[in-house]
N, CA, C and O atoms as a GROMACS GRO file, in nm:
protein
  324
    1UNK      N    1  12.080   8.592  15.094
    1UNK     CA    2  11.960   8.597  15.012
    1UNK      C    3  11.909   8.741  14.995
    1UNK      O    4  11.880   8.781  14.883
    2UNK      N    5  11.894   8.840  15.129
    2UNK     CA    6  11.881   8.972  15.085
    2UNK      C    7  11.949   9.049  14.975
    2UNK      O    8  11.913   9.147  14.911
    3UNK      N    9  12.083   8.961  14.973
    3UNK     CA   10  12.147   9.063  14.820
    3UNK      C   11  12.091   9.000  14.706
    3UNK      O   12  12.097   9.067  14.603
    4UNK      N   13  12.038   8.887  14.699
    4UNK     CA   14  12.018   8.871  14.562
    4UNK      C   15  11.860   8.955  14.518
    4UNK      O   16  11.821   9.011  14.416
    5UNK      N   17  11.792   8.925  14.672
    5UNK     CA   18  11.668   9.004  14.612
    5UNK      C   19  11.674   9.205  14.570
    5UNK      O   20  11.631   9.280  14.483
    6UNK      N   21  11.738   9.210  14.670
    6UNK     CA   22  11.798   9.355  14.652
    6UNK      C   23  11.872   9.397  14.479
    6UNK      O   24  11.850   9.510  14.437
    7UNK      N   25  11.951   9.306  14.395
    7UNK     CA   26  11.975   9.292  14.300
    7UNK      C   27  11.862   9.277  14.209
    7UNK      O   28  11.840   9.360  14.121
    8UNK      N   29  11.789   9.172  14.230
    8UNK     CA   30  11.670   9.137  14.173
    8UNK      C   31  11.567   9.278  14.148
    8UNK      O   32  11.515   9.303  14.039
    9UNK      N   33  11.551   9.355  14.263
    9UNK     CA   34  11.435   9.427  14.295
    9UNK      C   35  11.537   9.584  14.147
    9UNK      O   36  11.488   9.672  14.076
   10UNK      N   37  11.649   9.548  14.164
   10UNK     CA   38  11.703   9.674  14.126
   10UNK      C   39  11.705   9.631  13.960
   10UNK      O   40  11.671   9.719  13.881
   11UNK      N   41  11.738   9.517  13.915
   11UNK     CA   42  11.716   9.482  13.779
   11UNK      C   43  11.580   9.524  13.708
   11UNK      O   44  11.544   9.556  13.595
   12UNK      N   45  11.512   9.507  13.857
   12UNK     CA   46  11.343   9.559  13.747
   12UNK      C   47  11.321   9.664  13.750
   12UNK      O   48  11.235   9.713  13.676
   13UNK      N   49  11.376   9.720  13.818
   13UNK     CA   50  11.325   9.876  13.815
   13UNK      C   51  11.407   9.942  13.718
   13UNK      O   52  11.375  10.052  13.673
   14UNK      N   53  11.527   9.874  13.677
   14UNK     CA   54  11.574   9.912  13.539
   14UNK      C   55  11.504   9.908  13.424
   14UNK      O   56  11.492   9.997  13.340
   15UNK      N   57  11.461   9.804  13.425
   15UNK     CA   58  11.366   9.699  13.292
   15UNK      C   59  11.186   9.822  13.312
   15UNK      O   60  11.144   9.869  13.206
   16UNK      N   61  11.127   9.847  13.412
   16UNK     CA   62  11.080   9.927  13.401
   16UNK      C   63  11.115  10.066  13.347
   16UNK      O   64  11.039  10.105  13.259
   17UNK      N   65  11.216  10.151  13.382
   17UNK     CA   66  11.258  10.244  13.340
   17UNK      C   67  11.281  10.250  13.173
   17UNK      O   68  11.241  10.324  13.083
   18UNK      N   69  11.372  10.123  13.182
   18UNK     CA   70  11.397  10.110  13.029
   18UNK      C   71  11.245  10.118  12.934
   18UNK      O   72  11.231  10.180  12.829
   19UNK      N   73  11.160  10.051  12.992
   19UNK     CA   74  11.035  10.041  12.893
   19UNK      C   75  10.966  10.137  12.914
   19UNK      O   76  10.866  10.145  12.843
   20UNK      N   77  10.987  10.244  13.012
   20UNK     CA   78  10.926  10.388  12.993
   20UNK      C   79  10.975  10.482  12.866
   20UNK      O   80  10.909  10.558  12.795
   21UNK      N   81  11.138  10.444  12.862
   21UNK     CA   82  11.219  10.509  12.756
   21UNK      C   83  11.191  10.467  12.672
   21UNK      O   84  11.192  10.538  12.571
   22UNK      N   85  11.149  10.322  12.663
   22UNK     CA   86  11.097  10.289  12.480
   22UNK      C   87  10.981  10.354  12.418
   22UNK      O   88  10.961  10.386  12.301
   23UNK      N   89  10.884  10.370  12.565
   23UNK     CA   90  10.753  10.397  12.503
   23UNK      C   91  10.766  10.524  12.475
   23UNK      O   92  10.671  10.573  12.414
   24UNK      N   93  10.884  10.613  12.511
   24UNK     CA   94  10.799  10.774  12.459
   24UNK      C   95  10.976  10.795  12.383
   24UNK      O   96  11.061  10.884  12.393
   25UNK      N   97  10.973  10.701  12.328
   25UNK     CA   98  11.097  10.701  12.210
   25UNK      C   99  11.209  10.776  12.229
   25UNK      O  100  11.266  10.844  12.144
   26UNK      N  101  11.254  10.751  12.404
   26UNK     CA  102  11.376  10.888  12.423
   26UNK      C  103  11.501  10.742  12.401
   26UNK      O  104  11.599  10.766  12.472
   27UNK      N  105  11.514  10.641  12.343
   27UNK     CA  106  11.585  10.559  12.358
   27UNK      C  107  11.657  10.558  12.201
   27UNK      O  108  11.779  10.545  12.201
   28UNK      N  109  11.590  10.570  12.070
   28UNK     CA  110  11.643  10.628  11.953
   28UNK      C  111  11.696  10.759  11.938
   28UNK      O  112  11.677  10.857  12.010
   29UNK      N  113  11.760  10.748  11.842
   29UNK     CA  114  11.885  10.813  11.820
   29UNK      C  115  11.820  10.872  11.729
   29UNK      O  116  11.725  10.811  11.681
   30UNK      N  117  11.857  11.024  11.671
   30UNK     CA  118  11.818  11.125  11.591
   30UNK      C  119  11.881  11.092  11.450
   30UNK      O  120  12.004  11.083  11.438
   31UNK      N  121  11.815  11.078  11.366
   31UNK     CA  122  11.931  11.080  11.209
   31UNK      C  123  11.954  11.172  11.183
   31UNK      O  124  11.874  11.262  11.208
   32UNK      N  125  12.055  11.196  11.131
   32UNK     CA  126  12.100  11.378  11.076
   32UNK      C  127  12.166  11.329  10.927
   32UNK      O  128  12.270  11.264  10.913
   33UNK      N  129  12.069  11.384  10.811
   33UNK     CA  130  12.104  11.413  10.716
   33UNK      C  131  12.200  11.543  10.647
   33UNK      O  132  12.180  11.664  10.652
   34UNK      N  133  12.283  11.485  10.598
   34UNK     CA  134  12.357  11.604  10.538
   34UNK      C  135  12.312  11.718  10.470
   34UNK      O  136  12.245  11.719  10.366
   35UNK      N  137  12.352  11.815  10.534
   35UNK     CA  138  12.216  11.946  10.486
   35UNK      C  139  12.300  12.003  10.344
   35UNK      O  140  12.253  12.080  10.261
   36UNK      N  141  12.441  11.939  10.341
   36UNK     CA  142  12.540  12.010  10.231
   36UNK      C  143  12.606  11.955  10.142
   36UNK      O  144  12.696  11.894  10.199
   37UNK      N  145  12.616  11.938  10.002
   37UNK     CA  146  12.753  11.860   9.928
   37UNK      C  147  12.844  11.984   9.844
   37UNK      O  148  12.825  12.059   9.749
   38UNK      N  149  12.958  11.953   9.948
   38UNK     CA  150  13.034  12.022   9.873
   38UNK      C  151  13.143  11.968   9.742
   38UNK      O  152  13.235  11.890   9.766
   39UNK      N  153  13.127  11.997   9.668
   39UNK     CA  154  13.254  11.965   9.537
   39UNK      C  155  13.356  12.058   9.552
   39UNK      O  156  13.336  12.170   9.599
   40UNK      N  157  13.497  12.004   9.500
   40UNK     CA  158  13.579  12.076   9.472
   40UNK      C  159  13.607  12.036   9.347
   40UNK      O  160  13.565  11.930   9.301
   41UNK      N  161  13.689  12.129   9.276
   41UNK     CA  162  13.729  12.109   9.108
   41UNK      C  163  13.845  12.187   9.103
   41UNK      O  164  13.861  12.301   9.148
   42UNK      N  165  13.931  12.109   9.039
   42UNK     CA  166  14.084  12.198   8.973
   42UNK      C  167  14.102  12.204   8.839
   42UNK      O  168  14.154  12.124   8.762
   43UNK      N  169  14.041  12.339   8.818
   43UNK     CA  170  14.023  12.358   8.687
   43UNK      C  171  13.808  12.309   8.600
   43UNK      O  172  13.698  12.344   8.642
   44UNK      N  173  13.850  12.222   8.478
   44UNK     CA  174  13.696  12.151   8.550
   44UNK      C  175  13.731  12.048   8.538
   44UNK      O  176  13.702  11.996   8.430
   45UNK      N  177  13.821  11.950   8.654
   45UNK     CA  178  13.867  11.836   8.646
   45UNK      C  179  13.775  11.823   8.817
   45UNK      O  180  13.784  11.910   8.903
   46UNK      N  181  13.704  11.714   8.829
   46UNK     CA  182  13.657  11.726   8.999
   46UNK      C  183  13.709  11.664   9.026
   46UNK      O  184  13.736  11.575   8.946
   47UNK      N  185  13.791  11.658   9.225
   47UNK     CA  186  13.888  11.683   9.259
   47UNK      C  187  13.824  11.565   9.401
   47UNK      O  188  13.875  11.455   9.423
   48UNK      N  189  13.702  11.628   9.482
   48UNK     CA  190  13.681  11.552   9.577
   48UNK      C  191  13.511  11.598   9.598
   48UNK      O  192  13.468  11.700   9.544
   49UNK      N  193  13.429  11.514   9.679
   49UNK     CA  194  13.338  11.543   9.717
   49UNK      C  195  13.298  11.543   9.816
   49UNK      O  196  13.390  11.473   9.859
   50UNK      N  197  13.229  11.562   9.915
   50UNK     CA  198  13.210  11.570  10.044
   50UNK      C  199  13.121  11.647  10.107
   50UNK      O  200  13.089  11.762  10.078
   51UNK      N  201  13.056  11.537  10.251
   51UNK     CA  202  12.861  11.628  10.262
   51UNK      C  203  12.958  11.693  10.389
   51UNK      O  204  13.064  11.664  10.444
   52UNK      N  205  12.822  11.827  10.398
   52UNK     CA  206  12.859  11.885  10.564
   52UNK      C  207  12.716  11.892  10.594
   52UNK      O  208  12.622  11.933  10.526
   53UNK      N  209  12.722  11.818  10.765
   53UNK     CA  210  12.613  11.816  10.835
   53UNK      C  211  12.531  11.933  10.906
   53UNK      O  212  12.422  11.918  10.961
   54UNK      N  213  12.616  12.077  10.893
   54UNK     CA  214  12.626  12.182  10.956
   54UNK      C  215  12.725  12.312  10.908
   54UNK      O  216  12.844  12.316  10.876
   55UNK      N  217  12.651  12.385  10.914
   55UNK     CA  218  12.741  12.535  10.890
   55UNK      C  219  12.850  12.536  10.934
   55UNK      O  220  12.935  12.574  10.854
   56UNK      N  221  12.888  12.507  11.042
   56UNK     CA  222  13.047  12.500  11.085
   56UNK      C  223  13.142  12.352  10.989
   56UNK      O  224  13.253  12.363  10.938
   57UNK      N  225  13.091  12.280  10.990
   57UNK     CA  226  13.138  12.153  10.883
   57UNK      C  227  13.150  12.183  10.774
   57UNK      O  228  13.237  12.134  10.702
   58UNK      N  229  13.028  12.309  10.719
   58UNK     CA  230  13.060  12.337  10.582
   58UNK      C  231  13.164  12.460  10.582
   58UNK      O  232  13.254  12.455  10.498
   59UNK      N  233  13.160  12.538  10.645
   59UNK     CA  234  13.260  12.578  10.650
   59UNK      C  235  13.392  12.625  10.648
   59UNK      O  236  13.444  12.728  10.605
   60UNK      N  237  13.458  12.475  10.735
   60UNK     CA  238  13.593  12.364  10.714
   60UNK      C  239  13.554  12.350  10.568
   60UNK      O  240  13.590  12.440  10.493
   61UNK      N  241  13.515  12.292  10.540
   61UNK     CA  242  13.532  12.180  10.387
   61UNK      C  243  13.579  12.337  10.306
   61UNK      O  244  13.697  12.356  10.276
   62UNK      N  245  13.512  12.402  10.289
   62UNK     CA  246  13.511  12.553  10.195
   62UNK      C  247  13.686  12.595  10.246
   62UNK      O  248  13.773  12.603  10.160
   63UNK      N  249  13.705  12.610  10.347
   63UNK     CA  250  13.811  12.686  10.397
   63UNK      C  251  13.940  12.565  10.315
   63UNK      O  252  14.023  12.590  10.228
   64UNK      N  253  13.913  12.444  10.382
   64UNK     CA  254  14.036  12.302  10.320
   64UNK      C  255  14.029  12.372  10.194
   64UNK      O  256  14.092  12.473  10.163
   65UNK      N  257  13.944  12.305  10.120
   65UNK     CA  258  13.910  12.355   9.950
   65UNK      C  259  13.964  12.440   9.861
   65UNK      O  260  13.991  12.416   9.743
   66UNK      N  261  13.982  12.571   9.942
   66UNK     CA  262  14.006  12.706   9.890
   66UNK      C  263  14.168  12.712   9.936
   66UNK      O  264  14.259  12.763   9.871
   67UNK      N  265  14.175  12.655  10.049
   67UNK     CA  266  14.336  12.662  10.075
   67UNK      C  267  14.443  12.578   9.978
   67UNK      O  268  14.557  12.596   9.935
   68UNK      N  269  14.329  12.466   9.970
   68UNK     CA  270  14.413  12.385   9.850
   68UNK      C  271  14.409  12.432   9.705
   68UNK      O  272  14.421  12.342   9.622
   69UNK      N  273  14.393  12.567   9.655
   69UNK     CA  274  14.354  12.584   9.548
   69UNK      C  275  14.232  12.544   9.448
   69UNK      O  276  14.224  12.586   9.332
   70UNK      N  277  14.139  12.461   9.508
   70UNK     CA  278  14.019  12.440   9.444
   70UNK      C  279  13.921  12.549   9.422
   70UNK      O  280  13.899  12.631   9.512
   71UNK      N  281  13.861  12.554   9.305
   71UNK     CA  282  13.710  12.597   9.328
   71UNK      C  283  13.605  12.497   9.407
   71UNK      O  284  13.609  12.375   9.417
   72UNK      N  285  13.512  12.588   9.458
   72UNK     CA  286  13.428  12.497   9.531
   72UNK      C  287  13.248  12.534   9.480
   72UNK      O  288  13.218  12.647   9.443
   73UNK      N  289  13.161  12.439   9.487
   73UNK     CA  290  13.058  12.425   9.475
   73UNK      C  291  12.978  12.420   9.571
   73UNK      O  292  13.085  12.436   9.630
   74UNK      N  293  12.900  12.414   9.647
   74UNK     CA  294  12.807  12.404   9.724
   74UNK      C  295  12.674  12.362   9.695
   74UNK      O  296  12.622  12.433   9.610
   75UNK      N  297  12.591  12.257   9.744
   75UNK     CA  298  12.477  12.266   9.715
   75UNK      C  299  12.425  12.178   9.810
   75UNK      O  300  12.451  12.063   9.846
   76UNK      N  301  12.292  12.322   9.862
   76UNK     CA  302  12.211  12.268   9.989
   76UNK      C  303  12.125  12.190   9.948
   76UNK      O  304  12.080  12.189   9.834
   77UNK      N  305  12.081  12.084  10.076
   77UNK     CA  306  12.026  11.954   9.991
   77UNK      C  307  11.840  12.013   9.978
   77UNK      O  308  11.752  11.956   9.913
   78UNK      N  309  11.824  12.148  10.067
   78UNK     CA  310  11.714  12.194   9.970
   78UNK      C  311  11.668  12.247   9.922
   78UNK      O  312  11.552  12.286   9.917
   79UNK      N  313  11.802  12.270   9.846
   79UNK     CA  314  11.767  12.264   9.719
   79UNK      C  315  11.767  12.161   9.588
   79UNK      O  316  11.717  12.185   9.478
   80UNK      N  317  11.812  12.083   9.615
   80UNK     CA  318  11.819  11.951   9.539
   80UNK      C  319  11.654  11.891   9.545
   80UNK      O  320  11.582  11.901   9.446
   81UNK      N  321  11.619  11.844   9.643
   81UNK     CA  322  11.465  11.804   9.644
   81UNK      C  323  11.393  11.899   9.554
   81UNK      O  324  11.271  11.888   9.538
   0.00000   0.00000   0.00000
């Protein structure tokens, strides 16, 4: 019987913890909007599109792009708003 209460006693102190994490919202997850859309075009035929979440993501996409012979576009999303 001591293990079950010992189990018992340890389930709530989870269920407490957990509802500390709800209340000061460390339990959601951050959204991350795409700060970038990049286009590519061959010629002015467009080719592919694709967001980057980050300077290093945009980056890649520019570097793929250009290696494949595309022109590329860029446009930060604020500037779009």
């Amino acid at each position: 019987m001591d293990n079950h209460h010992a189990m018992l006693n340890l389930f709530e102190e989870f269920e407490r913890a957990q509802d500390k994490l709800e209340a000061s919202n460390l339990l959601k997850l951050a959204t991350f909007e795409p700060q970038y859309t990049v286009n590519a075009y061959s010629g002015s035929t467009h080719e592919w599109e694709d967001w980057a979440y980050d300077n290093d993501e945009l980056e890649s996409l520019k570097k793929i792009a250009t290696e494949s012979g595309y022109t590329v576009t860029v446009c930060s999303k604020d500037k779009e708003d």
